[in-house]
C-alpha positions as CSV (number, residue, x, y, z in Angstrom):
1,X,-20.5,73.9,-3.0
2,X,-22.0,70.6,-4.5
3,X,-25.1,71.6,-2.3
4,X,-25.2,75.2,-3.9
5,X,-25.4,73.7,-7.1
6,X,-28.2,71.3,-6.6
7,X,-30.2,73.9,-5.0
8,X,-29.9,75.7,-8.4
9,X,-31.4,72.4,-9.8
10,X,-27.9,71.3,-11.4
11,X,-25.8,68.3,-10.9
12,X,-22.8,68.6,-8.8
13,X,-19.9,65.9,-7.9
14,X,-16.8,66.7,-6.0
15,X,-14.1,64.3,-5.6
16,X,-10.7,64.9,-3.8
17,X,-7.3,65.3,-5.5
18,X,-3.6,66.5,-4.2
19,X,-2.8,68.1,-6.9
20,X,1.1,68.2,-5.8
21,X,1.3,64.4,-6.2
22,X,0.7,62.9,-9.9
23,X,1.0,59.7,-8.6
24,X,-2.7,59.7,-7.5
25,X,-3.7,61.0,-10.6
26,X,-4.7,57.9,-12.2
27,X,-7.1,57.0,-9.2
28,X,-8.9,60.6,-9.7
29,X,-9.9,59.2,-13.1
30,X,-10.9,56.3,-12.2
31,X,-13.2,58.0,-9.6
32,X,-14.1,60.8,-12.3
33,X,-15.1,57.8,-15.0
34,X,-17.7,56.6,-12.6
35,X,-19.1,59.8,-11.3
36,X,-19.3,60.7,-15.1
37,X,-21.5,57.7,-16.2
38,X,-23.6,57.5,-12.7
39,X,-24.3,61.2,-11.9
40,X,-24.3,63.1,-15.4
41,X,-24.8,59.9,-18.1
42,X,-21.8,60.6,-20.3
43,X,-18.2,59.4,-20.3
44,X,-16.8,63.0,-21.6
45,X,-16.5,66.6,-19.6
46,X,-15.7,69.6,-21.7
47,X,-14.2,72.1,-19.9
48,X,-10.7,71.3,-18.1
49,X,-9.7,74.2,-15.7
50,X,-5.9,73.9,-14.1
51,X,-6.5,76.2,-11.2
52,X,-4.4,74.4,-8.0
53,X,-2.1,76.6,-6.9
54,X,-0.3,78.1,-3.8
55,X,1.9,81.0,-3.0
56,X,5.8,81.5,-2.2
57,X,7.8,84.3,-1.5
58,X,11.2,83.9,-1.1
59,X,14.4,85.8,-2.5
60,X,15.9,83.4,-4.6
61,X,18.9,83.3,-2.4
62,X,16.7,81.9,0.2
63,X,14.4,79.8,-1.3
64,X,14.9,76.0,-0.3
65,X,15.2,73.0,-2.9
66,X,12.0,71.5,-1.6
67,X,9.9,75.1,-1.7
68,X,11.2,74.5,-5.4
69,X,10.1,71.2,-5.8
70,X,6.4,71.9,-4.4
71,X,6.0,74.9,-6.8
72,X,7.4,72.7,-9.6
73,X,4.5,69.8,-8.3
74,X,1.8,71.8,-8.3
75,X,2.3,74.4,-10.4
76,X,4.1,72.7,-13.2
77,X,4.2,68.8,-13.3
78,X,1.1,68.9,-11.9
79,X,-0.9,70.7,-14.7
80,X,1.3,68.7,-17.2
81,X,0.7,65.7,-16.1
82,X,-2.8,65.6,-14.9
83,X,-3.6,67.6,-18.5
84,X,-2.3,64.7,-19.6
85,X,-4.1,61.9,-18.1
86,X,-7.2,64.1,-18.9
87,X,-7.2,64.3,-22.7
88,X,-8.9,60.7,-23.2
89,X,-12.3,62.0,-20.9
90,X,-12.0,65.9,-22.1
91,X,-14.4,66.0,-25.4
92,X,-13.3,66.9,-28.9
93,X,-14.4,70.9,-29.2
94,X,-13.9,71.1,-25.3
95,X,-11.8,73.8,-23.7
96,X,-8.9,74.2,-21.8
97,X,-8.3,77.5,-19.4
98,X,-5.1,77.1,-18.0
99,X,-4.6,79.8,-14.9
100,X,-1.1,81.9,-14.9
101,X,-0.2,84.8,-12.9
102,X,1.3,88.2,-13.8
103,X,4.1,87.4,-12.1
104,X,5.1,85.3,-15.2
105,X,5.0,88.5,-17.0
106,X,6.3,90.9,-14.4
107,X,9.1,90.6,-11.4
108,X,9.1,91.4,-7.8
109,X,11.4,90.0,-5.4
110,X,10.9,86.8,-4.2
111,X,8.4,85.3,-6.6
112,X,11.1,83.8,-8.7
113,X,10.3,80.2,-8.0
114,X,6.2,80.6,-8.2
115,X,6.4,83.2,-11.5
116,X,9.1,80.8,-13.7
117,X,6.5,78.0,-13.1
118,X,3.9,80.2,-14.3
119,X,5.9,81.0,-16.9
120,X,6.2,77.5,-17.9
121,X,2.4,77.2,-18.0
122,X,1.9,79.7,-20.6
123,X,4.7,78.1,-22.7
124,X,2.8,74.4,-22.3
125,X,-0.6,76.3,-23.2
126,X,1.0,76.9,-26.4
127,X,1.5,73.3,-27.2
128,X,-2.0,72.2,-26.2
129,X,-3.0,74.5,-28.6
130,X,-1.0,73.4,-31.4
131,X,-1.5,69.4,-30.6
132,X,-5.4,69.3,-29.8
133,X,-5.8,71.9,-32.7
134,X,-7.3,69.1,-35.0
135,X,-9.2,67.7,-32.1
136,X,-10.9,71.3,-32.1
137,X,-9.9,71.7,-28.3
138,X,-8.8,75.5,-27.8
139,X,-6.5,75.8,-24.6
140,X,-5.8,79.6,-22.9
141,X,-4.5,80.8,-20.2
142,X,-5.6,83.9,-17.7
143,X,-3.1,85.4,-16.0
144,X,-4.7,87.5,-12.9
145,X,-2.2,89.1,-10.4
146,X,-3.2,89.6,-6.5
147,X,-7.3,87.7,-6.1
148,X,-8.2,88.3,-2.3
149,X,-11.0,86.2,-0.9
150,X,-9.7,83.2,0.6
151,X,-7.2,81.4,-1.9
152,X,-3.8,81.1,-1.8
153,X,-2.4,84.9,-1.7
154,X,-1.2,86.2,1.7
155,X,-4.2,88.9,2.6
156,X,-3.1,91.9,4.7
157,X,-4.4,95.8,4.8
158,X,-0.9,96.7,3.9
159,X,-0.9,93.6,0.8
160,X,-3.9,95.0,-0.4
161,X,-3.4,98.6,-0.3
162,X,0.1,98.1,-2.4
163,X,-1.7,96.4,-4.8
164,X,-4.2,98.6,-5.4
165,X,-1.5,101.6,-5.5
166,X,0.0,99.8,-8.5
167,X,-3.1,98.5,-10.3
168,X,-4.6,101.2,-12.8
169,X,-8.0,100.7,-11.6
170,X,-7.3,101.2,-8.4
171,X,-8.6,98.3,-6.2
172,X,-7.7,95.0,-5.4
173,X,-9.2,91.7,-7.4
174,X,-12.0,89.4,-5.5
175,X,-12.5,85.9,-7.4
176,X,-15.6,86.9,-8.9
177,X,-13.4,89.5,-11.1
178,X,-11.8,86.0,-12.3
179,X,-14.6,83.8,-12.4
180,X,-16.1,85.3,-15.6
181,X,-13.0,85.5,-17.5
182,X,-13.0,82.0,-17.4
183,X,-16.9,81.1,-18.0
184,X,-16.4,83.4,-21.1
185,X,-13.4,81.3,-22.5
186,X,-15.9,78.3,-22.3
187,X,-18.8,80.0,-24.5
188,X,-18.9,79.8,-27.8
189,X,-18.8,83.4,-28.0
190,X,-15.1,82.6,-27.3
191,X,-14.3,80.1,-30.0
192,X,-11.4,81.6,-31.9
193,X,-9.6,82.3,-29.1
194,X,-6.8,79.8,-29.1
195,X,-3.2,79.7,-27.7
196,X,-3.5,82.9,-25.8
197,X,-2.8,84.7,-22.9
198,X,-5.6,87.0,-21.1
199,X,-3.8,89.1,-18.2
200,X,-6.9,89.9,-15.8
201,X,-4.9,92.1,-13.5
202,X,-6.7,95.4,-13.8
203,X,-4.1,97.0,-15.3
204,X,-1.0,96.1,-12.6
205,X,2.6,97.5,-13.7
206,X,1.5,98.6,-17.0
């Protein structure tokens, strides 16, 4: 990827993070800090993207204290507290794009652990909102539902032909169908958009 980008003629740096454990959080940022000053000249970003993330399904019934716990890591704590740590590096008038599911807005079986953290997500995207308000930091959150291509989401024939049975436009997501949602929520063309919740789901369980 870092190669990609400097083919483009762009600066690129990529630096490891487990996302499930906040306890390495504060060595990220160290890391970040210095690639920051050495490779782009500045000691701000501007745009924070909370996109870690992995897939359960589980009837609740089954679902086990520590599937619970890593959902809650990653999907919750995780955001929180790396969010967190990143406010004194994100710039004032930077963005936040915090990703949700529609599971946090729809239920099927056995996404009751993943979609309440979700859920949680939107309701802490709120709160950024309000807090960095006078910082000028705007903080949304896209909610897509099934993305095929290689992430987290269990890819079948069958998956992806239920999806697209139940999705209005009648096809199932690839990440590009994401990806611009996002870039648009970092224009300027998306300034007033603050404390919200975009559902890019192409119209799933409406």
């Amino acid at each position: 990827m870092v190669a990609g980008i400097e083919a483009l003629g762009r600066r690129a740096v990529a630096l490891p993070l487990n996302a499930a454990d906040s306890s390495t959080f504060g060595d990220f940022f160290t890391q970040l800090t210095t690639a920051l000053a050495d490779t782009f000249g500045t000691n701000r970003f501007d745009f924070l993207i909370n996109n870690a993330g992995t897939s359960l399904s589980a009837p609740i019934a089954e679902t086990t204290e520590a599937q619970f716990d890593e959902m809650l890591n990653i999907h919750l704590k995780g955001v929180y507290v790396f969010t967190q740590k990143a406010l004194p590096v994100l710039r004032d008038g930077g963005r936040i794009v915090n990703i949700s599911s529609v599971s946090a807005r729809s239920s099927h079986p056995g996404f009751s652990a993943y979609g309440s953290m979700k859920g949680a997500v939107e309701v802490f995207t709120r709160y950024l909102a309000v807090e960095l308000g006078p910082r000028g930091i705007a903080a949304n959150v896209v909610a897509p539902g099934a993305v095929f291509g290689g992430g987290a989401m269990p890819d079948s024939p069958e998956m992806r032909a239920w999806v697209a049975q139940i999705t209005a436009l009648g096809r199932t997501a690839e990440p590009d169908d994401i990806g611009g949602i996002i870039a648009f929520l970092c224009t300027d063309a998306a300034r007033w958009l603050n404390g919200q919740r975009i559902e890019a789901a192409g119209g799933v369980v409406l």
